[in-house]
C-alpha positions in Angstrom: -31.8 53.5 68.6 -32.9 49.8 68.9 -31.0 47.6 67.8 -33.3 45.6 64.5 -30.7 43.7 62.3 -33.4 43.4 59.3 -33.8 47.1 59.5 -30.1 47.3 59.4 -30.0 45.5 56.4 -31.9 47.5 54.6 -30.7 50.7 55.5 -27.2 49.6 54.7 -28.3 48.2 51.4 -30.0 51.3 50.5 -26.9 53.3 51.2 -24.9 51.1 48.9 -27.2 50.8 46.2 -27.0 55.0 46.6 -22.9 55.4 46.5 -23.6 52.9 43.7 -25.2 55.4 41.3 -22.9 58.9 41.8 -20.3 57.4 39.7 -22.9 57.8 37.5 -24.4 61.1 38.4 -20.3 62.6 38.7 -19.5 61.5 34.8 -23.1 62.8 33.5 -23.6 65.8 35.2 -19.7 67.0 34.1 -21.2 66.7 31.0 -23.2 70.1 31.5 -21.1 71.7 33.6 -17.1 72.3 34.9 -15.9 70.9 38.6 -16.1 74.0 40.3 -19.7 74.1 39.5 -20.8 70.8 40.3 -18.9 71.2 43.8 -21.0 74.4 44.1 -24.4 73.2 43.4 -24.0 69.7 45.1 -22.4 71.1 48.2 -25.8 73.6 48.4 -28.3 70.9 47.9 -26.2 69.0 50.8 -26.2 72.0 52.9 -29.9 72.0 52.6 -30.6 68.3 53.0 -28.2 68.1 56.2 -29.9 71.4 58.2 -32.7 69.5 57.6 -31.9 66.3 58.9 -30.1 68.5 61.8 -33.7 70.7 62.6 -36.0 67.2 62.2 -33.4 65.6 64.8 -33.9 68.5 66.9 -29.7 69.0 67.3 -29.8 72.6 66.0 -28.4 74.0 69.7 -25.7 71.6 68.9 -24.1 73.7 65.9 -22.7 76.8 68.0 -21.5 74.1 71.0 -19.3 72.2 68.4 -18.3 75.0 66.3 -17.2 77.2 69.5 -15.6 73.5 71.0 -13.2 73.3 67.5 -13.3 76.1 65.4 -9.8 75.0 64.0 -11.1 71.2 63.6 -13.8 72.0 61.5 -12.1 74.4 59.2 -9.5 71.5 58.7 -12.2 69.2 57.9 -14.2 71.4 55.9 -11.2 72.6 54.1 -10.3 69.0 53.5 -14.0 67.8 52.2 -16.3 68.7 50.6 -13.6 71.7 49.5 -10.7 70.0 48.0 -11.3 66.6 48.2 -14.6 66.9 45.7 -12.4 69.3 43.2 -9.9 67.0 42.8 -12.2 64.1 42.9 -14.4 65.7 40.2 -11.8 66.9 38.6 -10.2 63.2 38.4 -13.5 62.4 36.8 -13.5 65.3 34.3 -10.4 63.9 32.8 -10.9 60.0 33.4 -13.4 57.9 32.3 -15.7 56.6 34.7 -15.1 53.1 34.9 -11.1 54.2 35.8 -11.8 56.8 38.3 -13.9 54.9 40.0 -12.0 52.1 41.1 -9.1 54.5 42.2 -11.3 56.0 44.7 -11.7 52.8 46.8 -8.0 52.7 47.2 -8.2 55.5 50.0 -9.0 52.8 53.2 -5.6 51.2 52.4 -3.7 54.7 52.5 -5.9 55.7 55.4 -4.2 52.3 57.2 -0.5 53.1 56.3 -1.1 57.2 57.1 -2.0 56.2 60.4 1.1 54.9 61.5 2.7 58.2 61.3 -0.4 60.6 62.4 -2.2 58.5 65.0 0.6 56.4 66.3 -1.0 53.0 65.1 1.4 49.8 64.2 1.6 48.7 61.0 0.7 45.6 60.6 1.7 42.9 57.8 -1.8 42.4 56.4 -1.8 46.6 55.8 1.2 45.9 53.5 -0.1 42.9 51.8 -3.2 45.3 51.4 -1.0 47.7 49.9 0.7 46.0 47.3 -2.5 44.0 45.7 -4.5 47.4 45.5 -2.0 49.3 43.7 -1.4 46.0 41.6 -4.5 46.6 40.6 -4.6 50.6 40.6 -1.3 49.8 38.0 -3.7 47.4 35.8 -6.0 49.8 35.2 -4.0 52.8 34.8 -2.1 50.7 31.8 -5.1 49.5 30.8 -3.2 45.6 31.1 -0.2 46.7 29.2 2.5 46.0 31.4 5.2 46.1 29.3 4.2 49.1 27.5 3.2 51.4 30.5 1.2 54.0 28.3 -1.2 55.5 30.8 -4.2 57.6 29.2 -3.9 60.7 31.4 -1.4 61.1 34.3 -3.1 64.0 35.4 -6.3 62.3 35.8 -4.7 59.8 37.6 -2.8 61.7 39.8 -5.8 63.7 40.8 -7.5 60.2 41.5 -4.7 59.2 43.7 -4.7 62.8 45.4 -8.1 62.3 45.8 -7.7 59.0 48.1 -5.0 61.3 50.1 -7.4 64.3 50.8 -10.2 61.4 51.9 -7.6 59.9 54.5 -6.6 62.8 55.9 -9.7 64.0 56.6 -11.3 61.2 58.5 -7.4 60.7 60.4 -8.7 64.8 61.4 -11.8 63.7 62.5 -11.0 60.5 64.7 -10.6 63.5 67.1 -14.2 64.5 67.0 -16.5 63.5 69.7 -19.4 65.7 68.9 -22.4 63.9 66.9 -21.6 63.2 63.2 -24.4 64.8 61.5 -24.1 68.1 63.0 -20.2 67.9 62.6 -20.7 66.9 58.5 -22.9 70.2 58.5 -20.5 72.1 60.0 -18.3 71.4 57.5 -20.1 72.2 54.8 -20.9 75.7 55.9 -17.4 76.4 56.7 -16.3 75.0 52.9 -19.6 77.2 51.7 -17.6 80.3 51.4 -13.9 78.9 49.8 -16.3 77.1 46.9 -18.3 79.8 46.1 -15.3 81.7 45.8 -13.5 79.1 43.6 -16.5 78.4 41.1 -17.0 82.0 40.8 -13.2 82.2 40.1 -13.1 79.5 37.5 -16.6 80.4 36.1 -18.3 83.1 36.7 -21.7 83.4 37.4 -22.6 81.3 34.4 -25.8 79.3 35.3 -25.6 75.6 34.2 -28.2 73.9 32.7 -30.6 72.0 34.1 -29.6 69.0 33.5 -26.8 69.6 35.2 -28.0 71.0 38.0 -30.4 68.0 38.3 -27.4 65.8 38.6 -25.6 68.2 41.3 -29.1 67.5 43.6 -28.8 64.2 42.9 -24.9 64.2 44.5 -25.7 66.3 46.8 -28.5 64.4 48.2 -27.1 61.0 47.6 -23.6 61.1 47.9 -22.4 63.7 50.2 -25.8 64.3 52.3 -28.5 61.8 53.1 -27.3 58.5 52.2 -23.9 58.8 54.8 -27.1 59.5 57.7 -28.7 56.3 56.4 -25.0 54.7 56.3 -25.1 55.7 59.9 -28.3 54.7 61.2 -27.5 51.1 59.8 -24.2 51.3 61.3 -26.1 52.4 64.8 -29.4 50.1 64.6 -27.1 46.8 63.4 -26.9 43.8 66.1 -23.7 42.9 63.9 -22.2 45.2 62.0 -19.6 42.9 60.2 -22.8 41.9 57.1 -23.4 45.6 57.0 -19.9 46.6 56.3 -19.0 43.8 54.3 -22.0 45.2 52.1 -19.3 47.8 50.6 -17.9 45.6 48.9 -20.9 45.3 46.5 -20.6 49.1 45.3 -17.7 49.1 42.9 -19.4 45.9 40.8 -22.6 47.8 40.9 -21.6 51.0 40.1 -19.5 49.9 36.9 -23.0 47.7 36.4 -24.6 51.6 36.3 -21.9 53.3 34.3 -21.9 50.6 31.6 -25.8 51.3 31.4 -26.0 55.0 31.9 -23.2 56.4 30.9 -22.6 53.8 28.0 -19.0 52.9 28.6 -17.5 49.7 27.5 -16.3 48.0 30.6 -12.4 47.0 29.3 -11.4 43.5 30.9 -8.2 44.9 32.3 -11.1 47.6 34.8 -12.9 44.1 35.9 -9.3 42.7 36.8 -7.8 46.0 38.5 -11.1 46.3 40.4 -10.9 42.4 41.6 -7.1 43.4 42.9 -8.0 46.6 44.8 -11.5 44.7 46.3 -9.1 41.9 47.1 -6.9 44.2 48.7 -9.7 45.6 50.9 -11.0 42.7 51.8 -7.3 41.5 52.8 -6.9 44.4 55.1 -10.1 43.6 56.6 -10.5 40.1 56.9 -7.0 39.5 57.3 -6.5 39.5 61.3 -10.4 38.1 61.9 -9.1 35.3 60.1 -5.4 34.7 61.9 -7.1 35.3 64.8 -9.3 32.1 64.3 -7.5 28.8 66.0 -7.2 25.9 63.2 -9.6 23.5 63.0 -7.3 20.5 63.6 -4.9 22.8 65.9 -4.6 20.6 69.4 -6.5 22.3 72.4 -4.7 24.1 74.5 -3.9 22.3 78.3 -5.9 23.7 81.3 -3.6 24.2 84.5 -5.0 22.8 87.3 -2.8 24.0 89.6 -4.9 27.6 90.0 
């Protein structure tokens, strides 16, 4: 692909503006129907949207040569998303109101950092636990809602699905750091190999009860825009940016926007102690990120370092 920063822009921005809304699209459309069906209808309309993408790209021979390179991989990775990781994660949302499970979510690039110590053999560095201990400040001030002292937290379930939720996420993109095929056709490929394990949970849970369509509107719209299209748009920025530091740094828009969305949508009232929990975990992102870049910069004043002239 050519490399068009402008175009990169807007790509990325669309993709943001797009994980923006599903916070949304989650906490209505689990208003018309349970988890397991939301998983089930999304993960179809994704399945759709991605063999689509795959047959316009012309990568279709690629399915069978990645499947018969990892079998084991992609059950892994399927097992671990869209499978569990979105029935917990919707789950989290079932119980939680938006503007809390939302924030949580975010919290899953720190614990992807400190997981890789163990599981990929990285070092931990200081700024991972500096990281650490601002986003779960702020992962504790929204779970107590700002009360401290009194600790009462609204639903520990909820919460511990949300945290769970951040776990399955990490653990699936630490499984596919080993995967060298292209990224579309391996997201496909998980989805058809989760196909069979949700069909069978939703029909466990519910039946063959058809939703209605209201919320089957809102499982297109997640399926399309969450776990589909919008992460090939994420990618083309990612592949058409000259620098891809603005277009990453653009994440950092989402959370504010989406609690922007689910104050208007959904009609929750945005509690003070959300803003200040979401400023710690953005900080603690931003920390992890921008962190070494900035060490690494020499001071301004610092003296200039002495050239040998003996070589």
């Amino acid at each position: 692909m050519v490399k068009n920063q402008r175009r990169a822009v807007q790509y990325g921005a669309a993709a943001v503006f797009a994980w923006s809304t599903v916070a949304t699209a989650f906490k209505l459309s689990l208003g018309y129907m349970s988890p397991s069906q939301l998983l089930l209808y999304a993960a179809l309309f994704s399945c759709i949207a991605l063999s689509l993408i795959v047959i316009l790209q012309k990568k279709t021979h690629l399915l069978r040569a990645q499947l018969q390179a990892a079998p084991g991989r992609y059950l892994q990775s399927g097992l671990l998303n869209p499978f569990l990781y979105y029935l917990v994660l919707f789950g989290c949302y079932d119980l939680l109101p938006a503007q809390q499970a939302q924030p949580l979510n975010y919290t899953w690039a720190i614990l992807f950092s400190l997981l890789a110590v163990p599981m990929l053999g990285q070092k931990l560095r200081r700024w991972d636990l500096m990281a650490a201990l601002i986003a779960y400040g702020g992962v504790v001030v929204i779970a107590t809602g700002g009360d401290l002292r009194g600790f009462q937290v609204e639903s520990y379930l909820g919460y511990g699905l949300a945290l769970l939720s951040t776990l399955l996420w990490s653990l699936y993109w630490i499984v596919n750091t080993k995967d060298k095929g292209d990224p579309v056709v391996s997201l496909l490929l998980s989805f058809m190999v989760a196909l069979p394990f949700i069909i069978a949970t939703s029909w466990y849970r519910d039946g063959w009860a058809m939703p209605q369509w209201q919320g089957i509107a809102g499982a297109a719209y997640v399926g399309l825009f969450e776990m589909g299209f919008t992460f090939v748009l994420w990618l083309m920025a990612l592949k058409s940016a000259e620098r891809t530091a603005p277009i990453t740094n653009m994440v950092f828009l989402s959370p504010f926007l989406s609690l922007f969305f689910i104050a208007t949508f959904v009609g929750e009232t945005i509690a003070p102690a959300t803003f200040v929990g979401l400023a710690l975990i953005v900080s603690g992102l931003a920390t992890q990120q921008l962190g070494p870049r900035l060490a690494q910069k020499p001071a301004a004043n610092a003296p200039k370092p002495e050239i040998d002239s003996s070589r």
